[in-house]
N, C-alpha and C positions, 0 to 999 in steps of 0.2 A: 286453479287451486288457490285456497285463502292461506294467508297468512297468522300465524294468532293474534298478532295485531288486527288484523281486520275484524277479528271477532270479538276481540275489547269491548266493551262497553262503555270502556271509559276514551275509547279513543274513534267511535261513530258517531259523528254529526248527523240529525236530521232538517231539513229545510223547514218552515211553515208547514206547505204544500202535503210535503211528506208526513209530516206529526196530524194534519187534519183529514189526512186520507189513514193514518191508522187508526183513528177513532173516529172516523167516521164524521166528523163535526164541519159546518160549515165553513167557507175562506177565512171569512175575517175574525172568526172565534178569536182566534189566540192574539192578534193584534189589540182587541178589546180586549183580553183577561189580559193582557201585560200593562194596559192602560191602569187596572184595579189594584194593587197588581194582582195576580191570581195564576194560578199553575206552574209547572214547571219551571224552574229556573232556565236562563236561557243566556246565550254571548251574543254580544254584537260585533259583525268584523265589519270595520267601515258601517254600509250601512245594510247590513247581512244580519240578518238574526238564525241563527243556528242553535238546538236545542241537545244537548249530549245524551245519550240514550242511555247512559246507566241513572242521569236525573231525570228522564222520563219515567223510567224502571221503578223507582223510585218515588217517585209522585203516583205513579198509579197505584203503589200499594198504601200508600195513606188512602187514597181513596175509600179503599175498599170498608165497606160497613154491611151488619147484618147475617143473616145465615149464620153456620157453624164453621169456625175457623178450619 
């Protein structure tokens, strides 16, 4: 059983790993767009890069273009 915490958006971390396995994108994608910078906002703990899924949420819907809203 979850918690509603666990179901926060504002309180799921995703890893690299994990954000290039939801869209599908190669390893090093997101290392490079952080280089430009580009994408999602992200934190770093130590030397951990963690991505919050409500600014995943969030960046994916700027993406979005074209078609009928």
């Amino acid at each position: 059983m979850t918690t509603p915490d666990e179901q926060d958006p504002d309180r799921i971390w995703l890893t690299r790993p994990e954000l290039t396995e939801r869209w599908s994108l190669p390893p090093n994608t997101l290392a490079e767009w952080a280089k430009v910078p580009y994408g999602p906002r992200y934190a770093k703990f130590g030397k951990y890069v963690r991505y919050r899924l409500s600014d995943v949420i969030a960046w994916e819907e700027q993406q979005m273009t074209g078609g009928a809203a």
